[in-house]
C-alpha positions, 0 to 999 in steps of 0.5 A: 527530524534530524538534518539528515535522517536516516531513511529505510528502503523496505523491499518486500519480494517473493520469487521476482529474482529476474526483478531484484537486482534492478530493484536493489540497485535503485535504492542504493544508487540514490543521490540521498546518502544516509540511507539502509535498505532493507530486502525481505524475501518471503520464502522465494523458490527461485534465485532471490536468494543467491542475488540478495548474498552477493549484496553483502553487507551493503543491504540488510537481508531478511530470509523468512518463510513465506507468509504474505506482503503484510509479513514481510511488511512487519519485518522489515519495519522491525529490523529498520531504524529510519525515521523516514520509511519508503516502501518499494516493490521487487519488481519496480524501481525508484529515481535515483532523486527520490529519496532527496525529494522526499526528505526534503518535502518532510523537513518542510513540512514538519506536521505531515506524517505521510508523503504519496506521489504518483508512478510511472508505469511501463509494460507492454499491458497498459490500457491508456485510458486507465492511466488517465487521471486528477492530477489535482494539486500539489501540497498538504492534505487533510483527509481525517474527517473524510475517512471518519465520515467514510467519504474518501472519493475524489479526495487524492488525485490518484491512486497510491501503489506500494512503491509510491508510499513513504511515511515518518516512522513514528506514524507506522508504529501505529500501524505496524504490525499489521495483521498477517491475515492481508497477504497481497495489496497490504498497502492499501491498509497502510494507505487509508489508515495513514489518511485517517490519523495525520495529514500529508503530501501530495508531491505530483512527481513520478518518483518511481517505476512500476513495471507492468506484467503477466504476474503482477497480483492486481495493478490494471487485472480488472477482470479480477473480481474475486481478487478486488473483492478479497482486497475490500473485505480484508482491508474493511475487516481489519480496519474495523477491528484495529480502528474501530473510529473509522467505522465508517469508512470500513463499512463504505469499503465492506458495502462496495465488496459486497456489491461487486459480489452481488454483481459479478457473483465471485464471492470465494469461502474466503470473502464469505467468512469476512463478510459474515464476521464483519456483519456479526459485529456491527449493529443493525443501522448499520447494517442497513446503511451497508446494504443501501450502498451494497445496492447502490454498488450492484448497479452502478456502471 
């Protein structure tokens, strides 16, 4: 990695123009320099549009058709020529010091390939006790083997939103192109798949903002079931076709899927299908294995 390298900002939005100015000033205003932000509108209806032209030549524009986050997430990895990739939401914002912080974790760890910190949340619709978590240690983790085992719980000390994910450039070659398929939350794809080939840092500092509000897809909805469950199976799905060697894990995740189903009875056409295409290429132990833990799932509390 050079002394200073270059670092993509990739915006993925869809119809958050009352968000995007804020978003796009946040990464342009960093106190790291050498810098490219790349915007990705995803077919927006609203003004997105006109706000991304007055840009000009300060960001790189991408207008697409509309066709999901892991679309708009391929593009903008396309056209970016970063060997540090962060990734931000339309409707959140960066610090105005991340970009040097991050920068500064990969130069001093030259064998990580990832780098996840946690947010800081605002809105008006935030329960405190789901804010409550592990913050656990700063530093380099290895989770290779626990996704290989498909043993991931209590290994990160939070969960990693879109906005809080930065990666070497020459991990998510690996990754990306994603499939298409993973329309909302494709960061949770990223995310395990980066856990599974190389290790990373955890930098407990609040890096970014993410709003909270009427239109977010998932962050604290916990009354969307068949949202969760569309997630689990889409994520467990393409993990298994594209890396098969964390089996494991994408079972784990397809087992918690169909728990949930059972449990809360939300299963959409949608998540049938995955469902029963992922069991029609997997053997019979495990199979098994899936639906011990599908039944542990159901009734856990």
């Amino acid at each position: 990695m050079s002394h200073t390298p270059l670092v993509s900002i990739l915006i993925n939005n869809y119809n958050y123009g009352h968000f995007l100015a804020e978003a796009i000033d946040s990464a342009l205003n960093q106190t790291y320099s050498n810098i490219e932000v790349i915007v990705v509108d995803d077919g927006s209806t609203d003004d997105s549009r006109s706000i991304i032209a007055n840009y000009q030549q300060k960001i790189i524009p991408i207008l697409k058709e509309n066709g999901g986050q892991a679309t708009a997430f391929n593009q903008g990895f396309a056209a970016s020529r970063g060997e540090i990739i962060c990734f931000l939401d339309s409707d959140d914002l960066f610090e105005p010091q991340k970009i040097t912080e991050i920068v500064e974790i990969f130069q001093q760890n030259p064998e990580i390939g990832w780098c996840f910190h946690p947010l800081n949340y605002v809105g008006d619709q935030i329960d405190s006790q789901t804010l409550e978590i592990n913050i656990g240690t700063e530093g380099i983790y290895d989770l290779r083997d626990s996704i290989k085992q498909g043993k991931l719980k209590g290994k990160l000390p939070f969960g990693t939103a879109t906005s809080a994910i930065c990666c070497k450039r020459e991990l998510l070659e690996k990754l990306l192109p994603m499939p298409e398929a993973i329309r909302i939350t494709s960061d949770d794809y990223i995310k395990y798949l980066a856990l599974g080939l190389t290790s990373g840092f955890v930098l407990l500092k609040e890096l970014a903002i993410q709003r909270i509000h009427g239109n977010n897809a998932y962050t604290f909805k916990l009354d969307k079931t068949d949202l969760r469950i569309n997630i689990l199976c889409l994520t467990a799905f393409w993990m298994k076709t594209k890396f098969p060697q964390f089996e494991k894990f994408s079972n784990n995740t397809l087992a918690l899927a169909i728990g949930l189903d059972w449990r809360y009875g939300s299963r959409t056409q949608e998540n049938s299908q995955l469902i029963q295409d992922y069991i029609a290429s997997t053997s019979i132990f495990s199979l098994i294995e899936i639906y011990l833990r599908a039944t542990y799932y159901r009734i856990k509390p």
